[in-house]
N, C-alpha and C positions, 0 to 999 in steps of 0.2 A: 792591144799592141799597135803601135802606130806603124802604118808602110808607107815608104818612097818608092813603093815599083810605077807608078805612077809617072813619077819625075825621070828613073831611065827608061820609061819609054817615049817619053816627051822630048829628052835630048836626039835620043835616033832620030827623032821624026823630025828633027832641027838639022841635024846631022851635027852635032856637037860631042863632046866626052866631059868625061869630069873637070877635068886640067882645065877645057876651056872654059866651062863652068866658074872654076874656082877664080881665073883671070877676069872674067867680067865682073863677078862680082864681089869680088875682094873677100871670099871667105876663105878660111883658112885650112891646107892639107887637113887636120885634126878633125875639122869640123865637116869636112866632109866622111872622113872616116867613119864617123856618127852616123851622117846621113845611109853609107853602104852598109852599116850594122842594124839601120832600121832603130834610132836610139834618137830620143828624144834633143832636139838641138831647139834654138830661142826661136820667139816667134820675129824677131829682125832679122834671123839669118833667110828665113821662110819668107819674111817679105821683098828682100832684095832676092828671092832667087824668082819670085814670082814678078816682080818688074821688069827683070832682068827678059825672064823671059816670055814677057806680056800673058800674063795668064792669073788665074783663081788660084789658094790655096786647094783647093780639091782638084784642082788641074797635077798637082804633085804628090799629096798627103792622102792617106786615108786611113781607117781603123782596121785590125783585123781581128774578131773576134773568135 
């Protein structure tokens, strides 16, 4: 199963929230809603969020087995 706890702890430590998340990177309410259910979303949304916020895909994602 894939986790984004990763990714809320990475905005704390930015001092950002979702909203702002969602405004930088032009993803969408929904698609975030994905991301807080832990639900698999495209790897473009994963790319802009990782530009966004200068960092690795393992800086946000990971598996939990």
């Amino acid at each position: 199963m894939v986790s984004y706890d990763k990714l809320w702890h990475l905005l704390l430590d930015k001092g950002l929230n979702k909203g702002d998340l969602c405004k930088e990177t032009g993803i969408s309410s929904s698609t975030m809603a994905k991301l807080g259910k832990n639900e698999i979303v495209s790897l473009e949304v994963l790319e802009k969020i990782c530009k966004t916020l200068q960092c690795d895909l393992g800086d946000i994602a990971g598996f939990k087995f």
